[in-house]
Each structure stands twice: as C-alpha cells, then as structure tokens.
C-alpha positions in Angstrom: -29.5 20.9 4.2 -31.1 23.6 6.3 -32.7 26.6 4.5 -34.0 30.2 5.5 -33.5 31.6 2.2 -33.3 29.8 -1.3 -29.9 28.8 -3.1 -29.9 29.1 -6.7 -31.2 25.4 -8.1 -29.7 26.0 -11.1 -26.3 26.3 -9.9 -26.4 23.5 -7.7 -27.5 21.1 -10.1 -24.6 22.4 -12.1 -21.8 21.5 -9.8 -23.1 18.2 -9.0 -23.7 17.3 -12.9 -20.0 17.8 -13.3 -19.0 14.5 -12.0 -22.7 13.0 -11.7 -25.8 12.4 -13.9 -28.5 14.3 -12.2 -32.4 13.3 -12.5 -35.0 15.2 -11.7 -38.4 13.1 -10.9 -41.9 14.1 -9.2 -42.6 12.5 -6.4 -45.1 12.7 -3.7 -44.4 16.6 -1.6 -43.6 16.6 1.8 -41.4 18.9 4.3 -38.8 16.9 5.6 -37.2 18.1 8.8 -34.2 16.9 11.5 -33.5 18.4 14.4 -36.1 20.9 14.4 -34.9 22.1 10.9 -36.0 21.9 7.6 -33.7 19.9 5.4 -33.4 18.8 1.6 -31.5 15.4 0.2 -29.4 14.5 -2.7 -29.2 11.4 -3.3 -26.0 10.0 -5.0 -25.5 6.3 -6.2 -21.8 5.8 -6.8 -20.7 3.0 -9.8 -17.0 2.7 -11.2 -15.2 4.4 -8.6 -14.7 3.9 -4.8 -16.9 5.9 -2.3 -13.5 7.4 -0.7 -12.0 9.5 -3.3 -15.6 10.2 -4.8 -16.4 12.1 -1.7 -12.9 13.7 -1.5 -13.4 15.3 -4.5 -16.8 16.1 -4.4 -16.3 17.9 -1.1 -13.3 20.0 -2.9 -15.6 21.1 -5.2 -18.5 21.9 -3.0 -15.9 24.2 -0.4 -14.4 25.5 -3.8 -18.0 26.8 -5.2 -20.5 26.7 -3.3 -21.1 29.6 -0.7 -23.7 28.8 1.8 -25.7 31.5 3.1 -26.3 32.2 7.0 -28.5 29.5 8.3 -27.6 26.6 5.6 -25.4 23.6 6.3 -24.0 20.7 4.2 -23.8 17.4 6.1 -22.7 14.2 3.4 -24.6 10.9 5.5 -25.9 7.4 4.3 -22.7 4.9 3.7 -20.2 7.9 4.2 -20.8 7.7 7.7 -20.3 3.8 7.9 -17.5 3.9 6.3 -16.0 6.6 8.6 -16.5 4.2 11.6 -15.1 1.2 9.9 -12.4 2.9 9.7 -11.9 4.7 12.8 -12.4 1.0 13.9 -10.1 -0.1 11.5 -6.8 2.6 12.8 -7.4 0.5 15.9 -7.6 -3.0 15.1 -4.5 -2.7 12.8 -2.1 -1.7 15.1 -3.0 -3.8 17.8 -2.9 -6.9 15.1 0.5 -6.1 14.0 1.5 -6.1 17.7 -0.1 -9.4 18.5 1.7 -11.1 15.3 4.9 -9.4 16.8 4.0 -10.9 20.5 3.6 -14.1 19.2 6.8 -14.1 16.7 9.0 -13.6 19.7 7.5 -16.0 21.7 8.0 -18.5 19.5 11.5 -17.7 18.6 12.8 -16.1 21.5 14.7 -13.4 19.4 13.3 -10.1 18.1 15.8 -10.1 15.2 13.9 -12.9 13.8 10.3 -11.1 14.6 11.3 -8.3 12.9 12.8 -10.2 9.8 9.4 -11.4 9.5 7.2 -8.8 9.8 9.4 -6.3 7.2 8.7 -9.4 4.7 5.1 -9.6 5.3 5.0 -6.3 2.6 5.6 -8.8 -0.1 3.6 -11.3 0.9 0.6 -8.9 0.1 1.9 -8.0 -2.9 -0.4 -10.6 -4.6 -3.5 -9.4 -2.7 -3.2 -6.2 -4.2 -2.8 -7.8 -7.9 -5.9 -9.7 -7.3 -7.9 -6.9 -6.4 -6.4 -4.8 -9.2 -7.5 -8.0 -11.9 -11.1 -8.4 -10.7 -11.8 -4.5 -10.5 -12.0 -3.9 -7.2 -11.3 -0.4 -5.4 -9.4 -0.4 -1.6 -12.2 -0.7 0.8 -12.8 -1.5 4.5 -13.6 -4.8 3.2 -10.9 -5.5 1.0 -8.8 -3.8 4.3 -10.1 -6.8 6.2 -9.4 -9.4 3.9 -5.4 -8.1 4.3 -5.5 -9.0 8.3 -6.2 -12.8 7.8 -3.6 -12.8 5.0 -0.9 -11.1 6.8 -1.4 -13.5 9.8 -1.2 -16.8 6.8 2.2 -15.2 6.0 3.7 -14.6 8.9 2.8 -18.6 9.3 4.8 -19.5 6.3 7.9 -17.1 7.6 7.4 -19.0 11.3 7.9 -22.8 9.0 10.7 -21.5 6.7 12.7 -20.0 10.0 12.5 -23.0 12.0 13.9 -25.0 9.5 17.1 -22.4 9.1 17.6 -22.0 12.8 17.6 -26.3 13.2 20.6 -26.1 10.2 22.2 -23.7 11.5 22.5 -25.2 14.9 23.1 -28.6 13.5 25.8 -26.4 11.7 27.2 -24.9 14.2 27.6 -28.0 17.1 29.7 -29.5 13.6 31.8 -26.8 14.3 31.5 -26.5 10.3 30.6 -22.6 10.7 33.3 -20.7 10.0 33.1 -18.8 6.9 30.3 -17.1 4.4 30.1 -19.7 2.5 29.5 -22.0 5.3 26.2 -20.0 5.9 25.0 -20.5 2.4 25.4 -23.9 2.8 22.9 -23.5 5.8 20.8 -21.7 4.3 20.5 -24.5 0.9 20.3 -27.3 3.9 17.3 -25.3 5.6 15.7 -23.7 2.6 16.0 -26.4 -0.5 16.4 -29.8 1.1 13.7 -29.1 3.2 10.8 -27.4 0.8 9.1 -31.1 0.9 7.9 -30.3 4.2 6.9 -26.7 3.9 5.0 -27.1 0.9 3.0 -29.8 2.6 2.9 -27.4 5.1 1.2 -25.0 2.5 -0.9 -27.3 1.1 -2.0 -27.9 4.5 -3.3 -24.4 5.2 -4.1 -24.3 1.3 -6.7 -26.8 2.1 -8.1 -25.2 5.0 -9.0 -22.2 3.3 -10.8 -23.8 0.1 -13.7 -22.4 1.8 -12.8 -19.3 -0.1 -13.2 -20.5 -3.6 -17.0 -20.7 -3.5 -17.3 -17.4 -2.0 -15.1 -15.8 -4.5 -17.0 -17.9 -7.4 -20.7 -17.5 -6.6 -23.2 -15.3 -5.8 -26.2 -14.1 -3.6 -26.6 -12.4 -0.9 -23.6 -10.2 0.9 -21.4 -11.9 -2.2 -20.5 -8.6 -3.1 -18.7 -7.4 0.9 -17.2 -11.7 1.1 -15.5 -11.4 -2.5 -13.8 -8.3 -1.5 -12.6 -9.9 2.3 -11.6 -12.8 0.1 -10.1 -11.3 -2.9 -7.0 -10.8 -1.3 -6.5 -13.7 0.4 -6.6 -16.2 -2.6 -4.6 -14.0 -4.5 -1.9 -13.4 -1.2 -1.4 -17.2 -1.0 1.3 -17.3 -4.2 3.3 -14.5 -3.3 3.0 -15.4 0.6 4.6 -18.7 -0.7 7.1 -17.3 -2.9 7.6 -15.3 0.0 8.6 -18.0 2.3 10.9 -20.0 -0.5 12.8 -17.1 -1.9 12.5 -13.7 0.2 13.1 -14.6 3.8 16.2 -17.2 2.9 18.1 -14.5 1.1 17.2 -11.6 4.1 18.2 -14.6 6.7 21.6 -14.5 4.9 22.4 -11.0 4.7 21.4 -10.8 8.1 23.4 -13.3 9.5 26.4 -13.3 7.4 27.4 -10.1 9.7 27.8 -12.4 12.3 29.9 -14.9 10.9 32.2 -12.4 9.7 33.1 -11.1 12.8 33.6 -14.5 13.6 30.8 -14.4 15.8 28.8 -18.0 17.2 25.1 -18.3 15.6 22.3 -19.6 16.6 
C-alpha cells in the first residue's frame, strides 16, 4: 500500500479483525518500497475456508469501508495471484479437454448422437468426486479442479465399454430381424447391459488396478501431500459413481434415446 498521508490504524485493524485475528508484533524497522513507492503489508494466513471466497468477501468489505485517500492503493498478492493464473489457465485447458473427449468419442463411434449421450452423463459420473471432497473437508480448488479432468476422461472410458457392447446387440438384433417393437429394444438393452457386466467389470477392475497408485497418495504424507490429496480426492471417490454410471445411467438414456426410433419404425444401428 502506497502512502503520502496516514490512514487511521485504528480503523484498519478494525475492518480486518472482523473476519481475522489480528497480531501486532515488533520486528526489526525498515522502509519497504516497490516501484519507487513506499508500501506497507498485511499478512493474512487463511485456515478453514478456501482462499476464493475469503478474498471475495474481504474485498467487499474493503470497497464497502474503506476510502483511500489520493496517492494510496490496495493491491491483494502472494497465493491470490497464483491462483488467478491457475485459473485463467484453467478456462483454457477445460474447454479444449471437453473438446478432445468429444473428438475422440466420434471417432470411435462414428455417430455424434452417441458422443453426446456420453458426455451429458459424465455430470454423474463426478457426482462421487464431489462427495469425497465434501467427506474429507476439502474446499473447490485449482487442484481439486485438476483432479476432475483425469476423472472425467476415466468415465467417458467406461461409457465408450458399456456403448460398444449395446451397439454389437443391437446389430446382432437387428440382422435377426427381431427389432420391431419397444420391447424388442429392452431386450437389447438386458443382452448388452446385464449379460455382458462380466466383461466390463473386468474392464473396471482393469483401470481400477492401474490407478492404485492413488491410494498411497491419498493415505500418507510428506511433502506436496497436501496439493496430490486434493488432485486425487476426486478421482478415488469418482470411480463408484463413474461405475454406477456405466451399469445403470447410460443403459436407461440409450433406451429412451433410441426407442424414438423404433417407434417410427425406423432401422438401428
């Protein structure tokens, strides 16, 4: 902060102490000074709350009561600032994620029907991501934010297993020349979903194994524990609803969705 005249103390250290405990201690004097300018810090350590909405507020109440005299300036640095790249970075990497998942779901399937049945269910396959973080404590953070990438892309995975095995039914179904009526389709659907969940739990298990590697992290300590347990978090606790996702959700959309089509007497697959 920048100074040419003086600020009452007092009421400064009154606004801050409503939502911090403020310490005053002696320490060494000095004239600290950036960009030519003589400057003051106040240094905040944040516990219980997440750094976002902490400095959300405190900035309301700062523009609210505090009035800065010509020549002063406010500027809030230290983590604030890394976090703001994060997740400047973070609007970016996103998007273009979500797109590359897309890419790759109609490569693979050749239809963008199916993509997109997908990627609306990949919502629920975070669902138990978010529990997790909620049961260990854990506020939203660009870490936690990161953790949700890997974890969507896991999900859209078990979607890709549970839509292959519907679309080989259905064809097999259809050849027959045994699709003709609604309940035709469910008996696709039991054929592709529930005669074949031997497979695609192997399948899971499969990628289940591969990301043991988590367990320790979320488990133990030392250094950086505390940013890998929050990129983890939601990835152990995505897995079960990511699952559920595949056994359950994406069946019952892949029926509504097609049923359309065999009511207009329409040919699938």
């Amino acid at each position: 902060m920048t100074s040419e005249t003086t600020v009452s103390e007092m009421h400064w250290l009154g606004i801050v102490a409503m939502f911090a405990e403020v310490v005053i201690a002696d320490g060494a004097p000095m004239l600290k000074s950036e960009n030519a300018s003589l400057n003051g810090w106040t240094l905040v350590d944040i516990r219980g709350r997440d750094l976002g909405s902490w400095l959300s507020e405190a900035k309301q109440v700062v523009r609210d009561q505090v009035e800065l005299p010509a020549g002063y300036s406010l500027t809030w640095s230290g983590q604030y600032e890394y976090m703001e790249r994060a997740q400047d970075r973070l609007n970016q990497v996103v998007p273009v994620t979500l797109a590359i998942i897309f890419l790759l779901l109609y490569l693979t399937f050749c239809s963008s029907g199916e993509a997109l049945l997908v990627m609306l269910s990949l919502p629920f396959a975070l669902v138990g991501g978010f529990w997790q973080i909620y049961l260990l404590g854990y506020n939203l953070s660009v870490a936690v934010a990161v953790g949700f990438i890997p974890l969507a892309g896991v999900a859209a995975e078990f979607g890709v297993v549970m839509l292959v095995y519907l679309d080989n039914a259905l064809k097999h179904w259809r050849k027959a020349g045994r699709l003709n009526t609604v309940d035709d389709l469910k008996g696709v659907i039991e054929e592709g979903a529930v005669l074949r969940i031997r497979p695609k739990v192997m399948t899971v298990a499969t990628i289940f194994a591969g990301l043991a590697r988590l367990l320790p992290i979320m488990l133990f300590g030392g250094v950086g524990s505390e940013v890998m347990r929050r990129i983890a978090a939601p990835m152990v606790g995505g897995m079960i609803t990511a699952l559920l996702l595949s056994l359950f959700v994406i069946p019952a959309i892949y029926l509504l969705w097609r049923q359309r089509g065999v009511r207009r007497g329409e040919q699938l697959g």
